[in-house]
C-alpha positions as CSV (number, residue, x, y, z in Angstrom):
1,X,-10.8,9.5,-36.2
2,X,-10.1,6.5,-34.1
3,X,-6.8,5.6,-36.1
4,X,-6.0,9.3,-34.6
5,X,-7.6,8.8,-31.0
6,X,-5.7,5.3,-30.6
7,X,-2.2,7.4,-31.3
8,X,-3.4,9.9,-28.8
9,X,-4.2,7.5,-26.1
10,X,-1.2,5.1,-26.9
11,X,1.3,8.5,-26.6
12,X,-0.3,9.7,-23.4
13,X,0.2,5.4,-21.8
14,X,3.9,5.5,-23.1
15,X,4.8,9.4,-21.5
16,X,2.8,8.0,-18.2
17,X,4.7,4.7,-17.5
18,X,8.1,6.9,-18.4
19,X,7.5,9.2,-16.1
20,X,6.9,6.8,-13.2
21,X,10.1,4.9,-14.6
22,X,12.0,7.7,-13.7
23,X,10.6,8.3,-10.7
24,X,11.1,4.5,-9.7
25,X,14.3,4.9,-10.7
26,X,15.0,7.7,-8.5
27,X,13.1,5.9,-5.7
28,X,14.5,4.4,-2.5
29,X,12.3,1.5,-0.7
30,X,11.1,2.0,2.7
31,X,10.4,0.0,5.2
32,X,6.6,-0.6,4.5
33,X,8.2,-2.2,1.6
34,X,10.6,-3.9,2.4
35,X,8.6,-5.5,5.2
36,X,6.0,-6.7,2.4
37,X,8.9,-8.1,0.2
38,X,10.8,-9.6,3.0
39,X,7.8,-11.6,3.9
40,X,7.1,-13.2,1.0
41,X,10.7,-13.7,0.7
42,X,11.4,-15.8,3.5
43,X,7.7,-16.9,4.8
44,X,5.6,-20.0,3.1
45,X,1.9,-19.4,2.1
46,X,0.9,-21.1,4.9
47,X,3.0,-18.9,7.2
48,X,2.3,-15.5,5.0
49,X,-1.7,-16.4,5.6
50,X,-0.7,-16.5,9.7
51,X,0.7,-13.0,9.0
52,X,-2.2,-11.2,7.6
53,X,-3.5,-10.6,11.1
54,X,-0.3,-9.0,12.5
55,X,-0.2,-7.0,8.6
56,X,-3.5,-5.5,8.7
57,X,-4.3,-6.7,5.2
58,X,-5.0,-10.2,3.7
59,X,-3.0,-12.1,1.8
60,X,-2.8,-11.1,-2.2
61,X,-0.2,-8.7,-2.0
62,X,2.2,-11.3,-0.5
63,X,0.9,-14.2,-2.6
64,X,1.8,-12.0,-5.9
65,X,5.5,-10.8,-4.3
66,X,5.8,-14.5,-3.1
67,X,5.3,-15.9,-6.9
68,X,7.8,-13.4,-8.5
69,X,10.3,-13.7,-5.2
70,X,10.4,-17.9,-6.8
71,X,10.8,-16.7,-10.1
72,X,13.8,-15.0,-8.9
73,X,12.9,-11.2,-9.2
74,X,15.7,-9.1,-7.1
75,X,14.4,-6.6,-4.7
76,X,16.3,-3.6,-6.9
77,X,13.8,-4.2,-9.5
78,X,10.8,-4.5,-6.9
79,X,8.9,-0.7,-8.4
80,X,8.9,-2.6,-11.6
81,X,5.5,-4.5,-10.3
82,X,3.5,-1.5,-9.5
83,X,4.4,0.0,-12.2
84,X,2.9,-3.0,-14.2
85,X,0.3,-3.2,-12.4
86,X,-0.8,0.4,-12.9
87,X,0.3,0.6,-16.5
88,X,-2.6,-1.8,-17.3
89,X,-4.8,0.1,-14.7
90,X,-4.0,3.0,-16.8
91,X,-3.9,2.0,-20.3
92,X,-7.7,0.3,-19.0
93,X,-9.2,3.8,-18.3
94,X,-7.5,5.4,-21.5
95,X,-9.3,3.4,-23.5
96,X,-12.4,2.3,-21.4
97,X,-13.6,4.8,-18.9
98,X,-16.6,7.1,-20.2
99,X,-14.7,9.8,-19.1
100,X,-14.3,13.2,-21.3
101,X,-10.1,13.7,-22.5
102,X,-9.8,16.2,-20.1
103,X,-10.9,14.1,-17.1
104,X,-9.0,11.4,-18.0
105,X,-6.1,13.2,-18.1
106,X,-6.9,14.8,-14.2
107,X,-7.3,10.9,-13.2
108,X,-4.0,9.8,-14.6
109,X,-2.4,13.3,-12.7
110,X,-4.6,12.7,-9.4
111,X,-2.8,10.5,-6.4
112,X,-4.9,7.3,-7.6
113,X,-2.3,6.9,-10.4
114,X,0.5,9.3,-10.3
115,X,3.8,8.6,-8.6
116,X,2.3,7.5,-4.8
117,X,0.8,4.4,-6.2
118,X,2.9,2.9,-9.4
119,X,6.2,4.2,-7.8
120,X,5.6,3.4,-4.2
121,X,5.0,-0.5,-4.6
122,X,2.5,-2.1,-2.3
123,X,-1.0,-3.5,-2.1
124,X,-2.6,0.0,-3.7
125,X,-1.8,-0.3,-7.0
126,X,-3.4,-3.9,-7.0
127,X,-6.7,-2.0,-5.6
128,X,-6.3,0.5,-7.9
129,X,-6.7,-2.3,-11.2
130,X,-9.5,-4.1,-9.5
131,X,-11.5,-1.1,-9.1
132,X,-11.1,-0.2,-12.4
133,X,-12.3,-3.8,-13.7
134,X,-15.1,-3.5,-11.4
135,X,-16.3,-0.4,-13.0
136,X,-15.4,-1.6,-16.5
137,X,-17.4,-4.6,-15.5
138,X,-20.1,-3.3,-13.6
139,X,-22.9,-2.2,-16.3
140,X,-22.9,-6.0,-17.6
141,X,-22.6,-7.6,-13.8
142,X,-26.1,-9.2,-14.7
143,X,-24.3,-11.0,-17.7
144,X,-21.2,-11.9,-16.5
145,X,-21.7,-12.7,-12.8
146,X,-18.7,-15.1,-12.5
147,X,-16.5,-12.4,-13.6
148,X,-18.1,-9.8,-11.7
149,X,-17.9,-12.1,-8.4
150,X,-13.7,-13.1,-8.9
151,X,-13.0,-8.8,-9.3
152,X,-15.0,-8.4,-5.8
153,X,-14.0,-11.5,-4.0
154,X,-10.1,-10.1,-5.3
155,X,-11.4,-6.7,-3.5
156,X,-11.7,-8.8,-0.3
157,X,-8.6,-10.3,-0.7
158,X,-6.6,-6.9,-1.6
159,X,-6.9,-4.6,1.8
160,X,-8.7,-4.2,4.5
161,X,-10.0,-0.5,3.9
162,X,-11.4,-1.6,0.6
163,X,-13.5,-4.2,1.8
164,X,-16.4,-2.0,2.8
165,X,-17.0,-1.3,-1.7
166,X,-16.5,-5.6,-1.9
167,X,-19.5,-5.7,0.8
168,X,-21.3,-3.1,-1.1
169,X,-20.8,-5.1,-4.5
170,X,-21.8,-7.7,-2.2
171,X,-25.1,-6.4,-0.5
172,X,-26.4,-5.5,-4.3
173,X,-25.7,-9.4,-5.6
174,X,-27.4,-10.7,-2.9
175,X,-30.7,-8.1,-3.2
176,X,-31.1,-9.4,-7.0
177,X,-30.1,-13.0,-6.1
178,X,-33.9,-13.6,-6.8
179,X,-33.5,-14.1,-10.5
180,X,-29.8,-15.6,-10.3
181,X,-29.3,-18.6,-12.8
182,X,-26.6,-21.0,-11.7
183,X,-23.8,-18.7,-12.7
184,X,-25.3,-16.2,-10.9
185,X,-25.5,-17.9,-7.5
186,X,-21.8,-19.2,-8.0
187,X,-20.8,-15.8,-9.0
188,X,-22.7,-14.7,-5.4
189,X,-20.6,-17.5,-3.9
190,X,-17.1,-16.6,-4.7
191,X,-17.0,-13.3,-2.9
192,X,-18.9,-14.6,0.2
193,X,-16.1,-17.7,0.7
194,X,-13.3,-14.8,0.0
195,X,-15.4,-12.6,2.5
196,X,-15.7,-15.4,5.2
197,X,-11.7,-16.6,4.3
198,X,-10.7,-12.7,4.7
199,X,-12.3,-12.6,8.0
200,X,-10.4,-15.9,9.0
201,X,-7.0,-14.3,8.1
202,X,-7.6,-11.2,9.9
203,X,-9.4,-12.6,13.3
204,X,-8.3,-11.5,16.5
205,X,-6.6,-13.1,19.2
206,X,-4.4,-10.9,21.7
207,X,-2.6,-7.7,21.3
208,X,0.4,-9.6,20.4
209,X,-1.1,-11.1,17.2
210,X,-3.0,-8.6,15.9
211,X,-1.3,-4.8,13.7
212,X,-4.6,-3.2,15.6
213,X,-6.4,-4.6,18.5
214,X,-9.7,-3.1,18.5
215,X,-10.9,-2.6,22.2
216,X,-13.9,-0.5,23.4
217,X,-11.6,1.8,24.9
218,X,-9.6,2.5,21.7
219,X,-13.0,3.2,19.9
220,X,-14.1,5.1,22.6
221,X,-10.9,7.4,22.5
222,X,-11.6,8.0,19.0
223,X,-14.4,8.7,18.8
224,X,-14.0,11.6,20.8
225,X,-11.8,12.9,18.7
226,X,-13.5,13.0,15.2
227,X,-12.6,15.6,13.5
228,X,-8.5,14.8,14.1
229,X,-9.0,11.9,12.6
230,X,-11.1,12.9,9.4
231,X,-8.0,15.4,9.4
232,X,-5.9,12.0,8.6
233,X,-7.0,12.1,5.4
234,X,-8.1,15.7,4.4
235,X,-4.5,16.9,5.7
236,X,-3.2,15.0,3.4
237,X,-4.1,16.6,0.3
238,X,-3.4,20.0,1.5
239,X,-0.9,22.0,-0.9
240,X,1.3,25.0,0.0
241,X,-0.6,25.5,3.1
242,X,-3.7,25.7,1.8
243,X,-6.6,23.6,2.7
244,X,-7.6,21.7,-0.2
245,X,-8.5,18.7,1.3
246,X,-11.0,19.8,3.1
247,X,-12.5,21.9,-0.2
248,X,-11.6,18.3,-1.5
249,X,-13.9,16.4,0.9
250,X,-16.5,19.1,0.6
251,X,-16.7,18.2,-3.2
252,X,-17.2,14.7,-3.0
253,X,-20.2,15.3,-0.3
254,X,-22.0,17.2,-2.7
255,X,-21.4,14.7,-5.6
256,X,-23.0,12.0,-3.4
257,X,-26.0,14.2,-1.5
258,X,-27.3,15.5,-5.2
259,X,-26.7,11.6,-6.6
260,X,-29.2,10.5,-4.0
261,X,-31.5,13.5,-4.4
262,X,-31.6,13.3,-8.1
263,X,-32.4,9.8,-8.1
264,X,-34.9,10.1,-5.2
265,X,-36.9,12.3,-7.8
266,X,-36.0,10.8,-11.2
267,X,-38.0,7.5,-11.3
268,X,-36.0,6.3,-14.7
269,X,-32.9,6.8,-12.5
270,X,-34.2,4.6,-9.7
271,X,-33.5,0.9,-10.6
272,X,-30.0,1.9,-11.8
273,X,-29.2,4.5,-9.4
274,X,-29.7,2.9,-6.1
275,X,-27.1,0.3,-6.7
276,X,-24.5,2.5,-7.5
277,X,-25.4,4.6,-4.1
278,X,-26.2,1.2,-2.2
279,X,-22.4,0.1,-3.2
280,X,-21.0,3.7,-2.9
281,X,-22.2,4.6,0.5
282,X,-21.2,1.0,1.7
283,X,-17.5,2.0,0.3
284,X,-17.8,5.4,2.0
285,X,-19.2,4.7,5.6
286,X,-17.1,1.3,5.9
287,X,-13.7,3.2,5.0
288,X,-14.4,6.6,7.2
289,X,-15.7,4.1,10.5
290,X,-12.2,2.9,9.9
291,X,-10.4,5.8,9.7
292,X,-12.7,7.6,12.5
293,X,-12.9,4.2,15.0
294,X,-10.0,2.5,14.7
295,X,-7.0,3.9,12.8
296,X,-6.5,7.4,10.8
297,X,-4.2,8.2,7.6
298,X,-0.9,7.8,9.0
299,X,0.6,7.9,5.1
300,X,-0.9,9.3,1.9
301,X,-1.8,5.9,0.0
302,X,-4.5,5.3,2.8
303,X,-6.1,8.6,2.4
304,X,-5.9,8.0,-1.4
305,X,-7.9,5.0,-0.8
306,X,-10.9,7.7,-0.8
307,X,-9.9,8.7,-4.5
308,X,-10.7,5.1,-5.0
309,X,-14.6,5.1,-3.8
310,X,-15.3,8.1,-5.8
311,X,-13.9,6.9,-8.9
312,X,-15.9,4.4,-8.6
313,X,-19.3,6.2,-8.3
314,X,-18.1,9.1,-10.6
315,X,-17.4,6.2,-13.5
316,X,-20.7,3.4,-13.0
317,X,-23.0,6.5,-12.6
318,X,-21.1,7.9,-15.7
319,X,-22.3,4.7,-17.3
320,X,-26.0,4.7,-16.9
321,X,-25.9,7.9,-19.0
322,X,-28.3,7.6,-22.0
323,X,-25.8,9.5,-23.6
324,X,-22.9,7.5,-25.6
325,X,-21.2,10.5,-26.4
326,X,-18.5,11.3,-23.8
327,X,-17.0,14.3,-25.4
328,X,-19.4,16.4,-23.0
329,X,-18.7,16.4,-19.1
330,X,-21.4,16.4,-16.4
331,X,-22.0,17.9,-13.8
332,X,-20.1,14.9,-10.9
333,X,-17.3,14.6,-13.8
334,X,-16.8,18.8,-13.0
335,X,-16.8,18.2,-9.2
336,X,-14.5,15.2,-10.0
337,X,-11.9,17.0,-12.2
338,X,-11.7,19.8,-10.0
339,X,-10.9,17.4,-7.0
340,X,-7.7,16.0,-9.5
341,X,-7.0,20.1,-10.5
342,X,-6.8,21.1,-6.6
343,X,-4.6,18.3,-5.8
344,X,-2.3,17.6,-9.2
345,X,0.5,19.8,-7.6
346,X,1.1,17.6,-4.6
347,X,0.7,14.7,-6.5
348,X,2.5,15.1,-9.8
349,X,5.1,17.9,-8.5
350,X,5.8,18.4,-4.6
351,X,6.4,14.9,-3.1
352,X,8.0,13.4,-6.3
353,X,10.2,16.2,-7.0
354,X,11.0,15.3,-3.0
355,X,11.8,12.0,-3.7
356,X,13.5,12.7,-6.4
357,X,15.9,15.3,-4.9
358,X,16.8,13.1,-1.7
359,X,16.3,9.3,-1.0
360,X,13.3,8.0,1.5
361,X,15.3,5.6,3.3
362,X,19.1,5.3,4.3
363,X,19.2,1.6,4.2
364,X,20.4,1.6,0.5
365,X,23.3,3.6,1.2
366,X,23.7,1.4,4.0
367,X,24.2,-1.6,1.9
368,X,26.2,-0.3,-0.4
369,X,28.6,0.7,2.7
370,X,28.4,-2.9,3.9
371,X,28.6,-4.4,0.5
372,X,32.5,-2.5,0.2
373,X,33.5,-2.9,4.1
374,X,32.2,-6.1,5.5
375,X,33.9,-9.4,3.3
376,X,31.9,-12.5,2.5
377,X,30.5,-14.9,4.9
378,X,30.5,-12.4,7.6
379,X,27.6,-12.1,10.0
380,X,25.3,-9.3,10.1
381,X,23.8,-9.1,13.6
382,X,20.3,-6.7,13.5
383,X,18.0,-5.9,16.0
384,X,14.2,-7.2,15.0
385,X,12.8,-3.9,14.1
386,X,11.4,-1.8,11.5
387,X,14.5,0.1,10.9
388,X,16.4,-2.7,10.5
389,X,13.5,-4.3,7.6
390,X,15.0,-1.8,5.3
391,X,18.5,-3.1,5.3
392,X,17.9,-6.3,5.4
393,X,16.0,-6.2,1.9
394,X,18.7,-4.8,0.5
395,X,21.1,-7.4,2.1
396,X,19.3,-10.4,0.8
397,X,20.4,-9.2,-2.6
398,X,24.0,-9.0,-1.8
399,X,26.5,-11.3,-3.9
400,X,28.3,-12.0,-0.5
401,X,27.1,-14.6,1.5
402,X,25.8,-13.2,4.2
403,X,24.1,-14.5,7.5
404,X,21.9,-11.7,8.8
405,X,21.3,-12.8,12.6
406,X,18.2,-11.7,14.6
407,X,20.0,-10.5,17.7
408,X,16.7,-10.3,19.4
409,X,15.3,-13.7,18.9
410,X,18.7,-15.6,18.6
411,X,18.0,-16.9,15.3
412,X,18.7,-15.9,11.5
413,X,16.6,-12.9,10.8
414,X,13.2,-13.8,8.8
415,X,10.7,-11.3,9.4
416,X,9.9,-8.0,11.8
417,X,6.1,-8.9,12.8
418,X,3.9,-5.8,14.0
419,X,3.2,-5.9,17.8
420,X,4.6,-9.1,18.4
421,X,7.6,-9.2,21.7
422,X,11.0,-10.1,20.9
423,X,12.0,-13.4,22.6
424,X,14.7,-11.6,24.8
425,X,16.5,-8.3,25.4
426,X,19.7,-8.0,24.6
427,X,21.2,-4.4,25.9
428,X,24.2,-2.8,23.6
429,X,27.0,-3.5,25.5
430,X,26.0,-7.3,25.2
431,X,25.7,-7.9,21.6
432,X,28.9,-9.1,20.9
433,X,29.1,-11.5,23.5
434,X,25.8,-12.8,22.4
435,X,26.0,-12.6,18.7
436,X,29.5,-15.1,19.2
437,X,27.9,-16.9,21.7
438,X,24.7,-17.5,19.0
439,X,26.8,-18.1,15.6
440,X,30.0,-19.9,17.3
441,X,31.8,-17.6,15.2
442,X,35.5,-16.5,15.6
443,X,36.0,-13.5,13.6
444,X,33.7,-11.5,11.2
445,X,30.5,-10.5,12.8
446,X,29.5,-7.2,12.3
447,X,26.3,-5.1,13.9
448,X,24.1,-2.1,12.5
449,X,22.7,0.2,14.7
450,X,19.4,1.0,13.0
451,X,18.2,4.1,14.7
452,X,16.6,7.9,13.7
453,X,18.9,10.7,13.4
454,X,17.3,12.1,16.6
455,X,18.8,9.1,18.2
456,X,22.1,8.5,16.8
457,X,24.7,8.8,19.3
458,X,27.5,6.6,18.8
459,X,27.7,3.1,20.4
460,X,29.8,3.7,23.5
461,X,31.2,-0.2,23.9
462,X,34.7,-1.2,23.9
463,X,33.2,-4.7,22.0
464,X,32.4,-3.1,19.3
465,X,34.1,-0.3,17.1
466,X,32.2,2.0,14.6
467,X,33.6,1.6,10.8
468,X,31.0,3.5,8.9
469,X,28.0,5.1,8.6
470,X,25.5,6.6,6.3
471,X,25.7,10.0,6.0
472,X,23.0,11.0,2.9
473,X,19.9,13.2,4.6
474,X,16.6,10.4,4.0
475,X,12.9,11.5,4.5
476,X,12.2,9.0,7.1
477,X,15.8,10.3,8.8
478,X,17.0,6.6,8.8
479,X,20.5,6.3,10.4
480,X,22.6,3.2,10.1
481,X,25.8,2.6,11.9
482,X,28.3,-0.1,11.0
483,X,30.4,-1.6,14.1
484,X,33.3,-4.5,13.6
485,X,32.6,-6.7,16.8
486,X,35.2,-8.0,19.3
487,X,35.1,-12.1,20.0
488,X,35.0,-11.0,23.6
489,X,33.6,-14.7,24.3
490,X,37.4,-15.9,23.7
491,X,39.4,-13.1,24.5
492,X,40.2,-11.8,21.6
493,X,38.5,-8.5,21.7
């Protein structure tokens, strides 16, 4: 029986990491990134750790993409480290998760592990792994609290709307820190120095510095508007018009009010029950003050971050089940799998058949343009934006020698920092004159116009003279625009 269960689960790994290959493969990089990648690309860890603030998140992410940027991975092959990442998350509840087939299946089809996580590669599918060590860890915590205390101090270290389940983990070390042993106190002190070193990275100074500065008038504003921003999420795993998020976050409510009332009146659930809701509820108020007081769901992986808690409590309260036989599903396992049944067709069908039928970005297209048109050791002037982060991913890979130039801080281009003020303003009609006048160049500069398609008028300048442009409809509705420009600073244009 478990020569037959290990082919099972081994065929269902295999069809789930092809799946997201060919969705990778049929994925274009956006901005958010690109921005991560570009970062690690051309920042030190000493200067990533001074990013974390303007980010929003600390610094793993950009410590993992800075290690395989020196090992020389290319940025075309940059979907091939979530999908890693979430292979072993996957192949990890296969085999491990006290889960009933049928549930297991849901989870692998639910937005924790299909297509928005392994395919779109940033920080989440590192979040997802570590939560599911934590929960394969959890029930022997006691025994293994150096173990237990790297996976949450990790958490710390992974993003920012996380940390309230690391404080959680946290809160429940530190209430049994009575009858700590050495390792226990050093696995107690691991996620403390991450939580004090996570604070660190993302302290505020000024607006400037900071992806959100948190103000009493910004929570003030928010909180009057509640239900909008619980929306964030909920809207987010509506299908075909219908409002399953909201069914969605009904679900989950229940799951966590009868968890608490059972274990209120169940004494033998008591000792074992009350961390799991201590670490739960920690997760769950921490992440919706967040999205309530400060910033909603402005993409999908966010809202998906709310998968994340319930796993969590669905699979450690799974756990303390006197029952070893998982063939049977309970009652929060139910609530859980139809959560993953309401949601599978936006997941595993309606956005990646999207993706898959048109890119997400233009800046691909865009390179590809530039890589045929514009000759070696040219300069490519950009603007310092977030449209412009896409291309310039793309253009690090090139086989010409490029120079991509920072028209807006006068320097080589290194990195687009949230909220931060470009050192100058340079209008349209004077970037030629200024790009010359910054490279000392006499022929071979070249702009892109990074814009939307709402604003994509053509350049009017006589310095400059459009050669191409993308033409491909994108989801974001990227549009690039090529120009040749004149050495006006000699005469020649």
């Amino acid at each position: 029986m478990k020569k037959k269960e290990s082919i099972i689960n081994t065929t269902i790994l295999v069809m789930y990491i092809l799946l997201q290959v060919f969705l990778a493969v049929h994925h274009e990089a956006w901005r958010d990134e690109s921005q991560a990648w570009i970062i690690a690309k051309n920042a030190s860890f000493g200067e990533i750790l001074g990013l974390c603030a303007s980010e929003g998140h600390p610094c793993l992410w950009f410590f993992i993409l800075k290690i395989l940027s020196l090992c020389g991975l290319s940025f075309y092959w940059f979907s091939a480290i979530s999908i890693t990442i979430m292979a072993a998350a996957a192949a990890l509840l296969i085999w491990k998760a006290p889960f009933p087939f049928i549930l297991k299946i849901g989870v692998l089809l639910s937005p924790m592990f299909f297509y928005y996580n392994p395919v779109i590669c940033r920080i989440y599918s590192v979040v997802v792994l570590l939560i599911v060590l934590l929960c394969i860890i959890w029930p022997e915590r006691k025994d293994r609290p150096i173990e237990y205390g790297i996976v949450v101090a990790l958490l710390f270290q992974s993003h920012v709307l996380i940390a309230g389940l690391a404080i959680g983990c946290l809160i429940e070390m530190l209430i049994r820190c009575r009858d700590a042993n050495k390792r226990g106190v050093l696995g107690i002190a691991i996620p403390v120095i991450s939580l004090l070193f996570m604070i660190t990275e993302l302290r505020q100074t000024d607006k400037t510095d900071t992806f959100i500065h948190v103000t009493p008038g910004l929570l003030l504003s928010r909180a009057n508007a509640v239900s909008q921003n619980i929306k964030t999420v909920t809207s987010k795993f509506d299908t075909g018009g219908y409002k399953t998020g909201e069914i969605i976050l009904m679900l989950c409510s229940i799951m966590i009010i009868a968890y608490i009332a059972k274990t209120a009146m169940d004494p033998s659930l008591r000792k074992t029950g009350k961390d799991i809701i201590i670490v739960s509820l920690c997760g769950l108020l921490y992440y919706w003050g967040i999205i309530i007081f400060v910033r909603g769901a402005d993409h999908i992986q966010i809202a998906v971050v709310f998968w994340m808690i319930m796993l969590f409590f669905v699979w450690t309260l799974t756990t303390t089940r006197d029952n070893t036989d998982h063939s049977s599903i309970n009652f929060y396992e139910t609530l859980l799998l139809v959560c993953c049944v309401l949601v599978i067709p936006r997941s595993a069908w309606v956005d990646p058949v999207e993706d898959v039928k048109g890119p997400f970005s233009g800046s691909l297209e865009m390179a590809a343009i530039v890589e045929e048109t514009v000759p070696d050791k040219a300069v490519i002037v950009i603007r310092n934006n977030e449209l412009s982060t896409s291309i310039a991913a793309y253009l690090y890979e090139s086989e010409n020698n490029y120079t991509i130039w920072d028209i807006d801080n006068g320097c080589e281009f290194q990195i687009h920092k949230w909220g931060r003020e470009n050192k100058r303003n340079v209008q349209d009609d004077m970037i030629a004159e200024t790009a010359y006048k910054d490279c000392g160049k006499k022929e071979n500069c070249y702009y892109i116009n990074a814009t939307t398609i709402l604003d994509s008028e053509q350049l009017q300048s006589g310095k400059m003279t459009l050669i191409n442009k993308n033409t491909s409809p994108n989801a974001w509705d990227e549009y690039y625009q090529l120009y040749k420009l004149s050495n006006v600073v000699d005469g020649n244009g």
